[in-house]
C-alpha positions, 0 to 999 in steps of 0.5 A: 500500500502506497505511503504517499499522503492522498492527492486532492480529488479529480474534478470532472470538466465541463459540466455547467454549473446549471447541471451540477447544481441540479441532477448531480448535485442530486446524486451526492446530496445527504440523502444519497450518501445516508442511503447509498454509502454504507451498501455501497461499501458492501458490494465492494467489498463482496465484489473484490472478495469474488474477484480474488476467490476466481482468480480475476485480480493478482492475488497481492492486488486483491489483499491490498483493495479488500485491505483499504476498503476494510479501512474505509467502511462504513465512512465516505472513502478517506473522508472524501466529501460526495462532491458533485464535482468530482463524481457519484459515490462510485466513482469516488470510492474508485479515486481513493483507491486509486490515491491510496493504492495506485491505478495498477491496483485500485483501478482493478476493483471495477472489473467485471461490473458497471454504473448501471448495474451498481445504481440500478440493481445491487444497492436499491435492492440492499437498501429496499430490503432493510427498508421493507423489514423496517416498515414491517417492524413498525406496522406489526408494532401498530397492528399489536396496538390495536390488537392489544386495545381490542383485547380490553374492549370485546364487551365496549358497545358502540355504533357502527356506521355506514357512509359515515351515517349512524347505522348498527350496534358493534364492539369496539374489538370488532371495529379495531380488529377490522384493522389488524388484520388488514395490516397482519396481511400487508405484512405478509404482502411485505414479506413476498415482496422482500422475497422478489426483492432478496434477489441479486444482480450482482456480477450482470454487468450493463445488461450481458453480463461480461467475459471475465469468470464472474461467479454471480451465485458466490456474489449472491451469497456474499451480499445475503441475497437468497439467490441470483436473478436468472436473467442479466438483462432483467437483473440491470432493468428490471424495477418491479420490486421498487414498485412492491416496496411502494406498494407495501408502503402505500398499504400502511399509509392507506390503513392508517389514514383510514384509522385516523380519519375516524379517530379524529372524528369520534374525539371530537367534542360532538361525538366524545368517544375517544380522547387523545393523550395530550402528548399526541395534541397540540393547542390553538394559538389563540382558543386556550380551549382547543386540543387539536389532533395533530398527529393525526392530521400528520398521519393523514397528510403523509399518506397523501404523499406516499400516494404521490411516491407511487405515481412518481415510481410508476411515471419513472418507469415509463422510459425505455426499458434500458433508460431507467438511471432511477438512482436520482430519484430512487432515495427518495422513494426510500425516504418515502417509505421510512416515513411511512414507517415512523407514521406506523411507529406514531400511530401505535403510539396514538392508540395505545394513549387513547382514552376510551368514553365506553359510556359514551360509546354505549349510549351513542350506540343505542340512539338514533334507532340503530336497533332498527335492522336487528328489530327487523331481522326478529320481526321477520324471525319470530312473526313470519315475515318476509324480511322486506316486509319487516324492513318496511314496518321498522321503516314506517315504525320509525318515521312514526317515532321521529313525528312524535318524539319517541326514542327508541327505547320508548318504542311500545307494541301499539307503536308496532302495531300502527306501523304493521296495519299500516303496511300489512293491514294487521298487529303483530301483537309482540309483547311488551317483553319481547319487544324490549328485548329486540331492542336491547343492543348488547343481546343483538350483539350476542345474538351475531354469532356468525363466523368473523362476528361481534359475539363473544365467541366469534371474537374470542377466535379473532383475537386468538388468530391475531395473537397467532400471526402476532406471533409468527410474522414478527419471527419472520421478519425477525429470522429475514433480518438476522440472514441479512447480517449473519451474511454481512459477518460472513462478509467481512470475515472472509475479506478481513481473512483474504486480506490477511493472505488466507489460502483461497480454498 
């Protein structure tokens, strides 16, 4: 290794300020040297290690490249600033091995492999998939949230609606695991994503690959990848697990939104069946009585942008199919999907500070006649009707209580009565007894036993399947991160050891 104190970097001439300012500048920018150097210094290193196992590179050139890039990592290359003017991360790493080592031997590193296949296809997927299993931790953390509130509010009764319309009785565990496990299967969506993503393009070159002895399943192996992809071309140019990783992101935003739309709306002073913790708050700046729900108007927000990650990686992906230098604009999509993230991360913070009105909750719950359709199902049970039939008379019984004033637990047989002469020309002649009982809300609760319904026993198997996969997808997402750094150990192992002058085999 050459002793000669680095010369200063090589400036590229030429460029116009206008360009340096913007697309390059793009390419060495803070967000691109977060992202890009550290996989970066992985597949350099990964790349020489095969380098010298196949014989590629002189066995003494390759000791001292591993031997400078294990001096370099994680770090930018010998303090190198990402300087537009002297090139991208690649060809910076490149330079300081060359000031450090010469060009006989620092410029042999790049054998066998290209820009293309480097910014394109090995690194976005080394970022994409530490990215995918940390939005999954984040979503497994909310969705556990929100399987942990509905584990203590089976029995809280309160109204369901449709077109955000008071419409029927429900549990506060049947509305929040409406949630769970949407979100237990974007995780398992985020898995086969990570498995389309684990894939490695490593060693294909522009598109064809090249003449020198690559081992691409040994490159594969080095980097943690489950296996190389099976085309060249397609390794380089194809960008369809960025889509999945958006995709994935999109779904957790989409989940999330929904969820803070409704919790913004039942915590306001109207409604009052949820309060925010006043950690998750902010005031007004000028109504001292004023709690505004902040972090869900946030949650709310970063969805619509993550919607606007997804259109900005279709749009890109709109070119020919050997133009797609996505490098500039990839992290930030990356950044996209870390947002998404910490939202996850946020709004399982949110729900486990809610406080819960169950009181309020129930009292909401049997208002506004939303007994109305389980009365009709038990006309229809217990008279014989048909149930469009019954539907009418619960129809009619009902415009007849709004014109006099009658709430619905006030509701009489006469009432009843009127209403069905008036639709079938006769009384039904319910009890008193048996009319108070259709329009208990708790018994009409009891009463859905069906599969997937608010009862006792049907949530009891809900919250048992979501304990289930809270179980096994955090393993294994747990099992795919540890693969990532028992090769990342092996990696280093078997750099520091050729390095050191180990024997190939």
């Amino acid at each position: 290794m050459s002793s000669a104190p680095p010369e200063k970097p090589r400036l590229i001439e030429g460029w116009g300020p206008e360009l340096m300012d913007t697309a390059m500048a793009e390419r060495t920018g803070p967000l691109v040297r977060r992202l890009f150097s550290r996989p970066m210094s992985l597949y350099d290193l990964a790349h020489g290690v095969m380098l010298v196992e196949q014989g590629i590179i002189p066995r003494e050139a390759g000791r001292a490249i591993l031997g400078a890039l294990l001096e370099m990592h994680p770090t930018d290359p010998a303090g190198t600033p990402l300087d537009p003017r002297v090139g991208d991360i690649l060809t910076v790493r490149e330079q300081a091995l060359v000031e450090r080592l010469g060009a006989e031997i620092g410029g042999r590193l790049h054998t066998g492999r290209s820009r293309a296949e480097t910014y394109n296809a090995v690194l976005p997927r080394i970022i994409e998939r530490e990215v995918l299993l940390g939005l999954l931790d984040a979503e497994l953390d909310l969705v556990g949230a929100l399987s942990r509130l509905a584990a203590r509010h089976t029995q809280t009764v309160m109204p369901g609606y449709s077109h955000m319309q008071h419409a029927q009785p429900t549990t506060l565990a049947h509305y929040l695991l409406s949630f769970v496990f949407p979100g237990l299967r974007n995780v398992e969506r985020g898995l086969q994503a990570y498995a389309r993503t684990n894939l490695s393009p490593a060693g294909s070159g522009i598109f064809g690959g090249s003449a020198y002895p690559i081992d691409r399943a040994r490159l594969a192996s080095l980097l943690g990848f489950d296996a190389a992809l099976e085309n060249t071309r397609d390794a380089v140019w194809s960008e369809d697990h960025t889509l999945d990783m958006v995709l994935v992101a999109n779904q957790t935003m989409t989940i999330i939104a929904r969820l803070a739309q409704d919790v913004q709306i039942w915590s306001t002073y109207e409604v009052r069946m949820l309060e925010l913790a006043d950690r998750h708050s902010s005031s007004s700046s000028i109504m001292p009585q004023k709690k505004n729900p902040y972090s869900l108007e946030y949650l709310r927000g970063l969805a619509a942008t993550l919607q606007g990650s997804m259109l900005t990686a279709l749009s890109l992906l709109k070119a020919p199919s050997e133009e797609l230098d996505l490098m500039i604009f990839q992290p930030r999509l990356f950044e996209s999907v870390e947002q998404a993230g910490r939202g996850a991360t946020l709004m399982a913070r949110v729900i486990d500070g809610l406080q819960v009105d169950v009181e309020r909750m129930f009292e909401l719950a049997a208002a506004h006649f939303g007994q109305a359709t389980d009365l009709a199902d038990q006309l229809s049970i217990q008279c014989g009707l048909a149930f469009r039939t019954a539907h009418r008379i619960v129809g009619t019984l009902v415009r007849l209580a709004d014109e006099r004033g009658i709430p619905p637990l006030d509701l009489t047989p006469e009432l009843l009565d009127e209403a069905a002469q008036a639709i079938v020309g006769r009384p039904l002649g319910v009890e008193s007894s048996a009319l108070a009982e259709m329009l208990d809300t708790r018994a009409m609760i009891a009463a859905r036993t069906l599969l997937g319904g608010p009862a006792a026993e049907p949530m009891r198997a809900q919250l048992a399947q979501a304990e289930n996969l809270l179980r096994e997808r955090p393993e294994a997402v747990a099992a795919r991160r540890s693969a990532l750094e028992q090769a990342e150990a092996a990696l280093f192992a078997r750099a520091r050891a050729l390095a050191a002058g180990a024997p190939l085999s």
